[in-house]
N, CA, C and O atoms as CSV, one atom per row, in Angstrom:
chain,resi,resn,atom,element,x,y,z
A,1,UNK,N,N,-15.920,-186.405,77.005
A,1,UNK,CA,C,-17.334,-186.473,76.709
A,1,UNK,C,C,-17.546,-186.210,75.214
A,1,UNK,O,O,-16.946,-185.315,74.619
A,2,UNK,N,N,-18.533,-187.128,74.572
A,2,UNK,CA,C,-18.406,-186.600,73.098
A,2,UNK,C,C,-19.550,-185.680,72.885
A,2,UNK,O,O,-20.579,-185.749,73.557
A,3,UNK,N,N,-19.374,-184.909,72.040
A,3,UNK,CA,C,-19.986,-184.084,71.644
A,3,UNK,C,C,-21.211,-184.297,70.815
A,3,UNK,O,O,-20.964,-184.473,69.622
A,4,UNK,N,N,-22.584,-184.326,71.186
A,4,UNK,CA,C,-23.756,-184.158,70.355
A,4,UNK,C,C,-23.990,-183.501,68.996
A,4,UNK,O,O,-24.021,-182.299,69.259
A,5,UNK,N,N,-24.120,-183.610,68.052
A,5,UNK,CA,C,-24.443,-183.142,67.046
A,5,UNK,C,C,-25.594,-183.176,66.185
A,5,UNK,O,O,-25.957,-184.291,65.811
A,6,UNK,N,N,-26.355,-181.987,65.728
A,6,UNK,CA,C,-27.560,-181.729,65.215
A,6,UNK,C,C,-27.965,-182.172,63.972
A,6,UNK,O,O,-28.066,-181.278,63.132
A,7,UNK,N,N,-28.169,-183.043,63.691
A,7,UNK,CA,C,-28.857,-183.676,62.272
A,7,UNK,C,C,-30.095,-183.135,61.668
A,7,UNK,O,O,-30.821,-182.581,62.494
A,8,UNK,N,N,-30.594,-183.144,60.280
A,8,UNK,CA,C,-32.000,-183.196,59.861
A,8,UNK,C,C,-31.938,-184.931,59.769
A,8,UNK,O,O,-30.936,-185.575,59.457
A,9,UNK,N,N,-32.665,-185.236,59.964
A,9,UNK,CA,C,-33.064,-187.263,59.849
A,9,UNK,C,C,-34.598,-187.094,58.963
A,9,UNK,O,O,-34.969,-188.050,58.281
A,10,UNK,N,N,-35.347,-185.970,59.020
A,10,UNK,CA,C,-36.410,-186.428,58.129
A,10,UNK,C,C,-37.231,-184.765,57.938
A,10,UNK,O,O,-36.998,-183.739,58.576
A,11,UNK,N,N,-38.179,-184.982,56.886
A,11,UNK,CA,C,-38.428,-183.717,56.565
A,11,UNK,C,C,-40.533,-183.479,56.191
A,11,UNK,O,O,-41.182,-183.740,55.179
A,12,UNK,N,N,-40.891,-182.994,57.315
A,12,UNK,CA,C,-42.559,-182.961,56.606
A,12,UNK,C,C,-42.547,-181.646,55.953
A,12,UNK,O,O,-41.770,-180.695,55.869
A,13,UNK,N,N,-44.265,-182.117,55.319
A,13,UNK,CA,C,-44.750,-180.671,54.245
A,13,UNK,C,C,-46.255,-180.244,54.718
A,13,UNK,O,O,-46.551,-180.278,55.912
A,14,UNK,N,N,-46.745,-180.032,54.192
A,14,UNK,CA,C,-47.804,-179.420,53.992
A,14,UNK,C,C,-48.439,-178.025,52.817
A,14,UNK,O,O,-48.572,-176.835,53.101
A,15,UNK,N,N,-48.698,-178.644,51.637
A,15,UNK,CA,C,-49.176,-177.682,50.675
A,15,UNK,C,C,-51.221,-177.768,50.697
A,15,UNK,O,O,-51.825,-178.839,50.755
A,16,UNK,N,N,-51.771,-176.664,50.647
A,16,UNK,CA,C,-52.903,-176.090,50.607
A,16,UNK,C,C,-53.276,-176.789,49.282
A,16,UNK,O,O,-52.325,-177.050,48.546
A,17,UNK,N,N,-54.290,-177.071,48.939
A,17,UNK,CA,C,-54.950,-177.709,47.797
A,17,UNK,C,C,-55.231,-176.905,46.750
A,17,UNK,O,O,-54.914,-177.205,45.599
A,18,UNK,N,N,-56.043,-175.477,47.167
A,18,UNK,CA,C,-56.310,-174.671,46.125
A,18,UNK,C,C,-54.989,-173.969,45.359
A,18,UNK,O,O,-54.144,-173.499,46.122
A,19,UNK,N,N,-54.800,-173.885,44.263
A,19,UNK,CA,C,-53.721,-172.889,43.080
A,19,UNK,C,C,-54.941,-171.934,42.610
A,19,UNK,O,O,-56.072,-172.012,42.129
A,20,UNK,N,N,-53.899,-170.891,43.099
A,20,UNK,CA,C,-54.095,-169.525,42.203
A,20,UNK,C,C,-53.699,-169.573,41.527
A,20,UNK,O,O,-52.531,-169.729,41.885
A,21,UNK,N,N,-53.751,-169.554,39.758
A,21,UNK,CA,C,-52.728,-168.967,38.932
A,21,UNK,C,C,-52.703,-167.277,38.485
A,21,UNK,O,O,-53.453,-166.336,38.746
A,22,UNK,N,N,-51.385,-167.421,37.644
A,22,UNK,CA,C,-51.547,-166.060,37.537
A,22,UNK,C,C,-52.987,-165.427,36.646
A,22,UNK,O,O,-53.453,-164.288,36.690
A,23,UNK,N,N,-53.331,-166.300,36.068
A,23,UNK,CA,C,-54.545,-165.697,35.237
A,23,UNK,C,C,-55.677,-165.342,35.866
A,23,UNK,O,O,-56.626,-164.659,35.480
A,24,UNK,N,N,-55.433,-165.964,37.023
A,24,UNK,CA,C,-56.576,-165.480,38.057
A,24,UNK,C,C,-56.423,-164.840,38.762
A,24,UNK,O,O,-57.473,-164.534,39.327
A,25,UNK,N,N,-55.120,-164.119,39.332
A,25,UNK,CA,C,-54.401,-163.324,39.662
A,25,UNK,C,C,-54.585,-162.304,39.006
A,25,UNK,O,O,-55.031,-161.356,39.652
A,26,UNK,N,N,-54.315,-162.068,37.426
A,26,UNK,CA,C,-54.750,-161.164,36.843
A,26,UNK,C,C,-56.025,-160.432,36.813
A,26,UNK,O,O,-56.122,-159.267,36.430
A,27,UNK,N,N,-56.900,-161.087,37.191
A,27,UNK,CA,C,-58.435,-160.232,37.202
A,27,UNK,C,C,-58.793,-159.752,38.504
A,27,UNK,O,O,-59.829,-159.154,38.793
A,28,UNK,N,N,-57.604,-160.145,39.463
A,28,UNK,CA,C,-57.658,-159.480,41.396
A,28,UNK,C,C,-57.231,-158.263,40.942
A,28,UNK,O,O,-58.073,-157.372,41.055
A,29,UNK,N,N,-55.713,-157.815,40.249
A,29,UNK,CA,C,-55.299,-156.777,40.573
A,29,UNK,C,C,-54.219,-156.802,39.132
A,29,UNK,O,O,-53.818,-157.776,38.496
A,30,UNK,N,N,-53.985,-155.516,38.954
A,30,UNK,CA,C,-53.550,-154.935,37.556
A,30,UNK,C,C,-52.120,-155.548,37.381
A,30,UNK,O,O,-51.207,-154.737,37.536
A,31,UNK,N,N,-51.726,-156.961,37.058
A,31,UNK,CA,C,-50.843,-157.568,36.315
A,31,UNK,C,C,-51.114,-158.519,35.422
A,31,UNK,O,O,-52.304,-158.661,35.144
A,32,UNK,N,N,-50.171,-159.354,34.784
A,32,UNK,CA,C,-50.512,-160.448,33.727
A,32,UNK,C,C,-49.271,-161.426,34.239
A,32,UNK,O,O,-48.354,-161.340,35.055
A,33,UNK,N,N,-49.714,-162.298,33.393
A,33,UNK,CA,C,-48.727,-163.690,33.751
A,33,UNK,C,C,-47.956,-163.731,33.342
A,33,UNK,O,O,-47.082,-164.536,33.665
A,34,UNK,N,N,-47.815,-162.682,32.172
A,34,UNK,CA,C,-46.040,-162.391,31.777
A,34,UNK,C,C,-45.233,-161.668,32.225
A,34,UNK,O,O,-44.026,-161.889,32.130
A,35,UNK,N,N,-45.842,-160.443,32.928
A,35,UNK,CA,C,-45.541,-159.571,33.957
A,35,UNK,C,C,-44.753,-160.135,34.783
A,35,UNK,O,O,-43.546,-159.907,34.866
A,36,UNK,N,N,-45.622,-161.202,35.703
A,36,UNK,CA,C,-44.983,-162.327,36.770
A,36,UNK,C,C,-44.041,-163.413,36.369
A,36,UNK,O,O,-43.262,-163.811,37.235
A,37,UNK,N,N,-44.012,-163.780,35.554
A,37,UNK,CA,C,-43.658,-164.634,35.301
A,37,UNK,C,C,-42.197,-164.453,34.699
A,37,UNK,O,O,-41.377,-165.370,34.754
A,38,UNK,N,N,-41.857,-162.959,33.999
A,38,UNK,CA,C,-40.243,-162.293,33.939
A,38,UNK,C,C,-39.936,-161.992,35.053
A,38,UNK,O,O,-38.761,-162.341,35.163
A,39,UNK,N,N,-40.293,-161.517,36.043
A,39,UNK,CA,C,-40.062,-161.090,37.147
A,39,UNK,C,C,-39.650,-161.954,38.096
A,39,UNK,O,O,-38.443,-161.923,38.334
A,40,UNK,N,N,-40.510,-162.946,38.891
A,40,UNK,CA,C,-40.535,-164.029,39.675
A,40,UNK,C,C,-40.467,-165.181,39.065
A,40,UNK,O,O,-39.885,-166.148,39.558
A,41,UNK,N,N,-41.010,-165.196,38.014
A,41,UNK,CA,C,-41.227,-166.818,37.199
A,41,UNK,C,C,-42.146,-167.626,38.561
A,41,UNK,O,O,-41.941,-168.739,39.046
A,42,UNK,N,N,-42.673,-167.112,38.744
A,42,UNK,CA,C,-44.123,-168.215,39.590
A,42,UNK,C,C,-45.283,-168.399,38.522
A,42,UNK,O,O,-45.495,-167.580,37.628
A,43,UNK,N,N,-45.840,-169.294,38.669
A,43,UNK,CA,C,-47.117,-169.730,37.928
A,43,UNK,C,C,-48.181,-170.056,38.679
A,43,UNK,O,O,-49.361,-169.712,38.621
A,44,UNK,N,N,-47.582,-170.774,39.394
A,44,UNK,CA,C,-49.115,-171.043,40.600
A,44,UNK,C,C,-48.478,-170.818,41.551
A,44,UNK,O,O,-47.253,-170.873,41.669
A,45,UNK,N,N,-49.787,-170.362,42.823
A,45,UNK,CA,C,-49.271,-170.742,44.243
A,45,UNK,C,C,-50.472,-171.343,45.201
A,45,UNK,O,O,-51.603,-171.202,44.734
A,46,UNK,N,N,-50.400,-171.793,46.086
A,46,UNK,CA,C,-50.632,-172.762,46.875
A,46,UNK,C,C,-51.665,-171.592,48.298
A,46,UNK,O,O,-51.059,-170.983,49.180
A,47,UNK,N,N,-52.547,-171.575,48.212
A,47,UNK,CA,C,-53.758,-170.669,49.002
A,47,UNK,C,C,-54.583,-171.872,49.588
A,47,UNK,O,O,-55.109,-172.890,49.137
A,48,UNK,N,N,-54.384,-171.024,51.289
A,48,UNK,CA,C,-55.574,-172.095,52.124
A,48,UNK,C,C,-56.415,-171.266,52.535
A,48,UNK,O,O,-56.412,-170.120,52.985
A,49,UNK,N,N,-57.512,-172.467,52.174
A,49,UNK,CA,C,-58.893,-171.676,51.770
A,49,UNK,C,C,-59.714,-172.504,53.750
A,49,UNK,O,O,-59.425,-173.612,54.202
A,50,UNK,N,N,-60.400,-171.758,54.226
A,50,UNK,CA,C,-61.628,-172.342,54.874
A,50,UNK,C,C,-61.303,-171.319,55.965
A,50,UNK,O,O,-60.209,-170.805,56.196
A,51,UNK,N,N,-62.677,-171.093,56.702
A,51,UNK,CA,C,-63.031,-170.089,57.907
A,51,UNK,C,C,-61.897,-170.622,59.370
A,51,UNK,O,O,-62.097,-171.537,60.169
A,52,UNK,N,N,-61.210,-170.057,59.326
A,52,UNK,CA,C,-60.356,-169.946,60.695
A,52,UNK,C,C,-59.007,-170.997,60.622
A,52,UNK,O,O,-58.517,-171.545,61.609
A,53,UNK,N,N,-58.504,-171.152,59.155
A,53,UNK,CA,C,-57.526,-172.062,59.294
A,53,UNK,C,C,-56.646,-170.855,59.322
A,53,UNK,O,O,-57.073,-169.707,59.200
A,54,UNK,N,N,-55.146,-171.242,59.522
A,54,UNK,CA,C,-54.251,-170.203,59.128
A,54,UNK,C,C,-52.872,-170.888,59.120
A,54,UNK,O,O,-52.789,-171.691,58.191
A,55,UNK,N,N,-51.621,-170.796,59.981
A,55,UNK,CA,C,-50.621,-171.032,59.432
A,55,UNK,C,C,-50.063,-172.167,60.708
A,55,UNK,O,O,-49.015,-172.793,60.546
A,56,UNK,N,N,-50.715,-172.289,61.677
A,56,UNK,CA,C,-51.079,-173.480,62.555
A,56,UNK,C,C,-52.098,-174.586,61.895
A,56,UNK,O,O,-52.249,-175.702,62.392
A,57,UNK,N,N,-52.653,-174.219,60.930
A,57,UNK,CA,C,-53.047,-175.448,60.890
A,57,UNK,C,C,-51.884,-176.053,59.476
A,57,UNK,O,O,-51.682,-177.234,59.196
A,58,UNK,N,N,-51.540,-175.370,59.087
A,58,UNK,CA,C,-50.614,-175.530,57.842
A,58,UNK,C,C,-49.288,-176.061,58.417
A,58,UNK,O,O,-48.531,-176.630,57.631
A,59,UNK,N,N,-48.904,-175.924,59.802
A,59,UNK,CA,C,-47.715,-176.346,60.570
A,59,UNK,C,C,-47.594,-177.736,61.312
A,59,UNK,O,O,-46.763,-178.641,61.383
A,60,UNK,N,N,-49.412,-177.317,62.062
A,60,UNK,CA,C,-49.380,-179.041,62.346
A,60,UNK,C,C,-49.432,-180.140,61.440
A,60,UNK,O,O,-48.849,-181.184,61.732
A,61,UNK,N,N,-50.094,-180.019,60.326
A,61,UNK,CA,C,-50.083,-180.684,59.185
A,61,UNK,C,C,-48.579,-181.167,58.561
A,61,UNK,O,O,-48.357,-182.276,58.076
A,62,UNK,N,N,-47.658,-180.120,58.685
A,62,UNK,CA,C,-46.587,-180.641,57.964
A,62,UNK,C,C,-45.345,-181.279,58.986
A,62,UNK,O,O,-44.377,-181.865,58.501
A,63,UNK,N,N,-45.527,-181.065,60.542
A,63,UNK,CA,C,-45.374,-182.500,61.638
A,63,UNK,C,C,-46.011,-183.422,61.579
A,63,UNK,O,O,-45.366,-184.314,62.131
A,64,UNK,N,N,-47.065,-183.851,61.184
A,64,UNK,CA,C,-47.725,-185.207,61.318
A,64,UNK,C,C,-47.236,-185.502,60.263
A,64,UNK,O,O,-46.878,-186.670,60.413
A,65,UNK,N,N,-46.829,-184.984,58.644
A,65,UNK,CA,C,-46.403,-185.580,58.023
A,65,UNK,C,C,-44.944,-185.979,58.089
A,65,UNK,O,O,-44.454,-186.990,57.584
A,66,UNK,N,N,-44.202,-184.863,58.916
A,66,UNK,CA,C,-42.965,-185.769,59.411
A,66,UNK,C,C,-42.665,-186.735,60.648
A,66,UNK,O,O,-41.607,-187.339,60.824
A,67,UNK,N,N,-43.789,-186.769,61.472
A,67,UNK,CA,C,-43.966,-187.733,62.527
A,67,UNK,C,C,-44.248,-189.420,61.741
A,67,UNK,O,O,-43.769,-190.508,62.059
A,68,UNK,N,N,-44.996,-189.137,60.882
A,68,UNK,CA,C,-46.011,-190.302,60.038
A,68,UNK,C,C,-44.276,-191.025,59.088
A,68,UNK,O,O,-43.861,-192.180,58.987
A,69,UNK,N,N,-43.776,-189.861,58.637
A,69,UNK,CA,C,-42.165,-190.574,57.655
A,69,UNK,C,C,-41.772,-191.239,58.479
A,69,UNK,O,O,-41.686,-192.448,58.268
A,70,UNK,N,N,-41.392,-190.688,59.720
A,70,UNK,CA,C,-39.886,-191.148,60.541
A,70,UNK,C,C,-40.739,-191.767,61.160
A,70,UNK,O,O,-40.012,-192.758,61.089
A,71,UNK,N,N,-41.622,-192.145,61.721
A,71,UNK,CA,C,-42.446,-193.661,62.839
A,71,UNK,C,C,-42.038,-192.558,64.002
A,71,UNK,O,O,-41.654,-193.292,64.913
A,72,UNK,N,N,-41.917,-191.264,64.447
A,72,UNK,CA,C,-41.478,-190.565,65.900
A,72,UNK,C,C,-42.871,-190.216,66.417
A,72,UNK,O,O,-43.568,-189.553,65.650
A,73,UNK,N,N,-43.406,-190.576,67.652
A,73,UNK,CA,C,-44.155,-190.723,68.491
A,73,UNK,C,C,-44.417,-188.587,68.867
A,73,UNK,O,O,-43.494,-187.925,69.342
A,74,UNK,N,N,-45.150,-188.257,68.679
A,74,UNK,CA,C,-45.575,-187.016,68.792
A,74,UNK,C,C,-45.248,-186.719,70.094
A,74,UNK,O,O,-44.633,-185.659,70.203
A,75,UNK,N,N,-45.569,-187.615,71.636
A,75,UNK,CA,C,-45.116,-187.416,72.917
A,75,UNK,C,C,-43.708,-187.315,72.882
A,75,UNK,O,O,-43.169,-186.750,73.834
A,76,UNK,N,N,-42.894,-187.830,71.807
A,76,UNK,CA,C,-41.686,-187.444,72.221
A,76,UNK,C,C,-40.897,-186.128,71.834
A,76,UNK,O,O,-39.774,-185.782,72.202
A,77,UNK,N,N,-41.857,-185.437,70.925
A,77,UNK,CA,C,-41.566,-183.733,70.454
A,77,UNK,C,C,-40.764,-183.190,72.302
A,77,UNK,O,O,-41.044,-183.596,73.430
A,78,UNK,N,N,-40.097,-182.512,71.988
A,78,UNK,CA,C,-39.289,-181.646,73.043
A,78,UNK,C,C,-39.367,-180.645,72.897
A,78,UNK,O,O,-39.272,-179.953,73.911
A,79,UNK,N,N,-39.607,-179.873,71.429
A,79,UNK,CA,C,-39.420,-178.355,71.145
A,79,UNK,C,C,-40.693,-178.213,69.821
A,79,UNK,O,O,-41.476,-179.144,69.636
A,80,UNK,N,N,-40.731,-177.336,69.243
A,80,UNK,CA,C,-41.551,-176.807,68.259
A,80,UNK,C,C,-41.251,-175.183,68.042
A,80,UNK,O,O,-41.917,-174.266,68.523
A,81,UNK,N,N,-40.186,-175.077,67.272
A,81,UNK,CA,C,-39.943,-173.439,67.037
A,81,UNK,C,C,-40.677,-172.742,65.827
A,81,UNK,O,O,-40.029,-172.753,64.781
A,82,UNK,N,N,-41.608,-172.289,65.796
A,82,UNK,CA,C,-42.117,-171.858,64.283
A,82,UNK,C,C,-41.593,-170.672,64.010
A,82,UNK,O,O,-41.712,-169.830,64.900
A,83,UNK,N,N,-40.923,-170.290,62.813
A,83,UNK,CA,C,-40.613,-169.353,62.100
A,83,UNK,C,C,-41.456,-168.642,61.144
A,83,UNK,O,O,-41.657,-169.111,60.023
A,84,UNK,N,N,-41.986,-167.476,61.549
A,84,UNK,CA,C,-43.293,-167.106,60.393
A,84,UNK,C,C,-43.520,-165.648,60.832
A,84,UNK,O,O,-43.271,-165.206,61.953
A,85,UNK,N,N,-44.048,-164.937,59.749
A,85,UNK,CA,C,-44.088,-163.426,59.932
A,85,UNK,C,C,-45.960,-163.208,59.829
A,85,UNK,O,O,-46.639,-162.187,59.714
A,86,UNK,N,N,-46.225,-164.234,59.902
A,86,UNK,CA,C,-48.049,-164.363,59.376
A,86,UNK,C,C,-48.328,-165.385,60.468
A,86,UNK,O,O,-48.699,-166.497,60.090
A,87,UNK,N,N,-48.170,-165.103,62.091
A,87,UNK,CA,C,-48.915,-165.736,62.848
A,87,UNK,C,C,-50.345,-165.746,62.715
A,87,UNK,O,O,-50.879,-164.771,62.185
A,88,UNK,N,N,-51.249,-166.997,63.242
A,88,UNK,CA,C,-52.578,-166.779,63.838
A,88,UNK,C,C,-52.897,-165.510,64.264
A,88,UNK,O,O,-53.561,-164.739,63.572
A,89,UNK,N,N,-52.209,-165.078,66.016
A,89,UNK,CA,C,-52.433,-164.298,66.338
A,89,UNK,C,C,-51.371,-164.031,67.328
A,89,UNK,O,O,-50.519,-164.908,67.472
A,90,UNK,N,N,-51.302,-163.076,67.950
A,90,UNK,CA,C,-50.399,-162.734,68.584
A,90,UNK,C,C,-49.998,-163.625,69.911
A,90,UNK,O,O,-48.865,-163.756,70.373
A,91,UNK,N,N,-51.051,-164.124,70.336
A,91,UNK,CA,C,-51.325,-164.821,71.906
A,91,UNK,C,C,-52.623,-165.904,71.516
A,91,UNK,O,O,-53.663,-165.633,70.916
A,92,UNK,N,N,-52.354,-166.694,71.855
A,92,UNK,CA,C,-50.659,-167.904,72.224
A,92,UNK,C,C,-50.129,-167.592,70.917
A,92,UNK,O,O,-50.650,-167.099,69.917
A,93,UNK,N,N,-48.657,-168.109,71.241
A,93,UNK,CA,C,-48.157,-168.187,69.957
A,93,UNK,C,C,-48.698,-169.523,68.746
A,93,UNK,O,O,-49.236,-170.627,68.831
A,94,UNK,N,N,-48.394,-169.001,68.109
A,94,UNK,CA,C,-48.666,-169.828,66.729
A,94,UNK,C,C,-47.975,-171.419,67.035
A,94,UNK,O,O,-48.765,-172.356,67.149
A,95,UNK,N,N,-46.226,-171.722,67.183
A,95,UNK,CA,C,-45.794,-172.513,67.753
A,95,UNK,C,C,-46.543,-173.298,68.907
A,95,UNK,O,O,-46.775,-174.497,68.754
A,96,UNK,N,N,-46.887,-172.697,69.950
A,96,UNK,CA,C,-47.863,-173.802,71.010
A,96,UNK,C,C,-49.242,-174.434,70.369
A,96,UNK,O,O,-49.634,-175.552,70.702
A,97,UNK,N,N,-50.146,-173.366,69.136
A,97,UNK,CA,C,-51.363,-173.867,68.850
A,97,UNK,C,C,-50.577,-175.092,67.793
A,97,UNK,O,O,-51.140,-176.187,67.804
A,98,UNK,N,N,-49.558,-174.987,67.062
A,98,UNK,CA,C,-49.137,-176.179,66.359
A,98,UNK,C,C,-48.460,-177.206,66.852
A,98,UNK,O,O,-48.140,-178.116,66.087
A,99,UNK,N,N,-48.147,-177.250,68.099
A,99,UNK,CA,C,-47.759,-178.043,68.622
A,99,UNK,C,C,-48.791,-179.147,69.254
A,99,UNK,O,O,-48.792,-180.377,69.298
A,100,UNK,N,N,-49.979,-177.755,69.887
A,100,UNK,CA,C,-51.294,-178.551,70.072
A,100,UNK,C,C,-52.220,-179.439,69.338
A,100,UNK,O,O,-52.893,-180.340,69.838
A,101,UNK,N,N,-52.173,-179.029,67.888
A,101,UNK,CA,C,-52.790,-179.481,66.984
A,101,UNK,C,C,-52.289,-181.261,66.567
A,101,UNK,O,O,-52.887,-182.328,66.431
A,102,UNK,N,N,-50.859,-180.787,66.479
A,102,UNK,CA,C,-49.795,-181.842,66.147
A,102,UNK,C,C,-49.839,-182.893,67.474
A,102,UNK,O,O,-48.803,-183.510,67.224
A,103,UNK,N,N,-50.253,-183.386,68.477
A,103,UNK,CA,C,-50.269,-184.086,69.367
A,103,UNK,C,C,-49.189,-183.922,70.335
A,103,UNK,O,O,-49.140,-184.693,71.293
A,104,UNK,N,N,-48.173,-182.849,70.164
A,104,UNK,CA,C,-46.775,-182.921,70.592
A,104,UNK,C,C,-47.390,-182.327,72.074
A,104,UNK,O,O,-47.602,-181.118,72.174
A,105,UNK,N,N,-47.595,-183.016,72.930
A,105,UNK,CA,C,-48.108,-182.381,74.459
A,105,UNK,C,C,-47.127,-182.553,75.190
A,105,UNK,O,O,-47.452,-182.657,76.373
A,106,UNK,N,N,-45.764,-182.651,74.941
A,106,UNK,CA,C,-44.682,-182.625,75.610
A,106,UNK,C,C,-43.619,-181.863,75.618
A,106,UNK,O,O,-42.649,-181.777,76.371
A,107,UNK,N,N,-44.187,-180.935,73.977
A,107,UNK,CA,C,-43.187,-180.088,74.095
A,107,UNK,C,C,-43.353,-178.929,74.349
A,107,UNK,O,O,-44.537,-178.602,74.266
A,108,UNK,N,N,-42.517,-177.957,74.695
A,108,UNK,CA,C,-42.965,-176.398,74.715
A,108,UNK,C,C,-42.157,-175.935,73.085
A,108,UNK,O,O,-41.200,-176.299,72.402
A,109,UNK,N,N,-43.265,-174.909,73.048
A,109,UNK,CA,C,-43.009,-174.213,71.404
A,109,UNK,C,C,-43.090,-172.647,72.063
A,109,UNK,O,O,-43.515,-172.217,73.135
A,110,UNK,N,N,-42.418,-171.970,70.787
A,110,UNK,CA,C,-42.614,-170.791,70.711
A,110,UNK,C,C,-42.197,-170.233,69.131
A,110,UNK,O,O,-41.683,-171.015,68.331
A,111,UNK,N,N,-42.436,-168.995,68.820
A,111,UNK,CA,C,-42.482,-168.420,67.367
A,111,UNK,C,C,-41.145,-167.553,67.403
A,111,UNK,O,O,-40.953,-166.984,68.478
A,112,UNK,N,N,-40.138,-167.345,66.358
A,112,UNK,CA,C,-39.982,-166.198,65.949
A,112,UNK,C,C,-39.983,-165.939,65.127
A,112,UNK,O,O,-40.036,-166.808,64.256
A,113,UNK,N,N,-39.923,-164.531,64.754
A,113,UNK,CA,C,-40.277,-163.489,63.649
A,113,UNK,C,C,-39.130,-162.558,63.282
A,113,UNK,O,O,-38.693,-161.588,63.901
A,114,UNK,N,N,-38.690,-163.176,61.935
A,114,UNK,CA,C,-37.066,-162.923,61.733
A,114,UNK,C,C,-37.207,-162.458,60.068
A,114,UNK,O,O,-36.242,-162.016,59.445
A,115,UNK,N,N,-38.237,-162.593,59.613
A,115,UNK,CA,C,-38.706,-162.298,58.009
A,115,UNK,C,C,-38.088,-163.290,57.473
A,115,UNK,O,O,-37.991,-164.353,58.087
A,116,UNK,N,N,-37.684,-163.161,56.522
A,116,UNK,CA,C,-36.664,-164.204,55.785
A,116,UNK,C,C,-35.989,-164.715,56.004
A,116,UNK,O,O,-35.961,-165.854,55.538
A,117,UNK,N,N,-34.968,-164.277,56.850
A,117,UNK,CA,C,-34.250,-164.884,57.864
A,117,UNK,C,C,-34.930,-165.799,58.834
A,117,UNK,O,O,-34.221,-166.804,58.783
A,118,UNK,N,N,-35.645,-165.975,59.470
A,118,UNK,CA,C,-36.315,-166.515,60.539
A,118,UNK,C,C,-36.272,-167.880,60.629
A,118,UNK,O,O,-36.233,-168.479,61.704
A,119,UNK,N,N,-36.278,-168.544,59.252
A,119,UNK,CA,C,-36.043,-169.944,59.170
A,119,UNK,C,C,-34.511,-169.764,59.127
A,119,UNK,O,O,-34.363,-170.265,58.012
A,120,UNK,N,N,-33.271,-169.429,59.499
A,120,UNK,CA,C,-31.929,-170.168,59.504
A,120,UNK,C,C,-31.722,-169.338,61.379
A,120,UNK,O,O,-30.723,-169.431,62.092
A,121,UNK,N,N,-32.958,-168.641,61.681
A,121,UNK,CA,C,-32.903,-168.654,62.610
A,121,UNK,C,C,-33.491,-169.566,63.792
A,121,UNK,O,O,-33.281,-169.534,65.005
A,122,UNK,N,N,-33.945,-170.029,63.348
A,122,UNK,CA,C,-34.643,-171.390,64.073
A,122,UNK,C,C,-34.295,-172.393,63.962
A,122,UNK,O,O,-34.425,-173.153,64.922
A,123,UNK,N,N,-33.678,-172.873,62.713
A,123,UNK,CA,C,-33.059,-174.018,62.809
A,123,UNK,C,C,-31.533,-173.856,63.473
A,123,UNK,O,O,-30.938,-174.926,63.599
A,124,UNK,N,N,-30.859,-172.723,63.890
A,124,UNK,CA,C,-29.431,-172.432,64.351
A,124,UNK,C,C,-29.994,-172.545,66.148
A,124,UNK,O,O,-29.238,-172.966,67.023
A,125,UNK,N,N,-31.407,-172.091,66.423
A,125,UNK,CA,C,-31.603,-172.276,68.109
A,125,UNK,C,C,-32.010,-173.680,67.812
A,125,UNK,O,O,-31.237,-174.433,68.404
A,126,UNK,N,N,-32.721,-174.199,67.278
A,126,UNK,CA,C,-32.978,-175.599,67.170
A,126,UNK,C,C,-31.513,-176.757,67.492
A,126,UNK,O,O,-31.140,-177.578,68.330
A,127,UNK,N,N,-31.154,-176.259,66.445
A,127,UNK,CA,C,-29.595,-177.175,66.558
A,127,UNK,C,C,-28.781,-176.825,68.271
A,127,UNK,O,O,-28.137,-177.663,68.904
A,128,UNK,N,N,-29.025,-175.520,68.671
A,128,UNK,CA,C,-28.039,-175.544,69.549
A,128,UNK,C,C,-29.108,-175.973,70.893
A,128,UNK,O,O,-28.553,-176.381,71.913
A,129,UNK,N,N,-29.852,-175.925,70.883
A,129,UNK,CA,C,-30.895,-176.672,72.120
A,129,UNK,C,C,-30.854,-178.395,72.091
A,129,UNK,O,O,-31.027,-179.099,73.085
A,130,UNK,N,N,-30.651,-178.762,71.061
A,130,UNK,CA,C,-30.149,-179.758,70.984
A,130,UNK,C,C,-28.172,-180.263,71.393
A,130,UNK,O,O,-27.866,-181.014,72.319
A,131,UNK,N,N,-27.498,-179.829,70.754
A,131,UNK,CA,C,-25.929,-179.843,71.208
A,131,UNK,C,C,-25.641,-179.375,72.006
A,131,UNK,O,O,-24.481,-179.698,72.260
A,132,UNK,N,N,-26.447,-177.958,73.432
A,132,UNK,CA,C,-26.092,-177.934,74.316
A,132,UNK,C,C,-26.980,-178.460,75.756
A,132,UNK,O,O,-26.450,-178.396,76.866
């Protein structure tokens, strides 16, 4: 029997419209942009702005943009693992509301919460739900 193996074949995004920079950063709270900018070297970052969005809507967004690359039919989603330490809310998970959002009504999702880690933890159950 041959053995299945786990590919990436395509990749969505989703970035928030509004930039903070640091200069505006600077007048929230007691740093400067040189401060940040030896430190981290960030300059802008990417803030979603509007009443009740959060990190489901930032998830389904960046499946439709990888559904929309690859031509893959949203009914045919099987899984949806989200990795994130900044759920919606606790119940449902974040994973099922992005799955909902995303049209994927076929798959079951769920979240984990691994900090930094969490993304090579999801893509390692990802891969093996797939190869086994």
């Amino acid at each position: 029997m041959k053995k299945i193996t786990a590919a990436i074949t395509g990749v969505g995004a989703y970035l928030p419209d509004y930039l903070l920079t640091n200069d505006e950063l600077s007048r929230m709270v007691d740093t400067s942009d040189e401060w940040i900018m030896t430190r981290i070297g960030i300059k802008t970052r990417h803030i979603l702005k509007g009443e009740g969005l959060g990190t489901s809507y930032m998830g389904a967004r960046a499946i439709k943009d990888l559904l929309e690359k690859t031509g893959v039919n949203p009914l045919e989603i099987d899984i949806v693992i989200c990795a994130t330490v900044t759920p919606d809310m606790f119940f449902p998970s974040t994973g099922n509301l992005i799955a909902d959002q995303a049209g994927c009504k076929n798959a079951f999702a769920y979240d984990i919460s691994a900090a930094c880690s969490g993304f090579l933890f999801a893509l390692t159950t990802g891969s093996q739900f797939i190869e086994t």
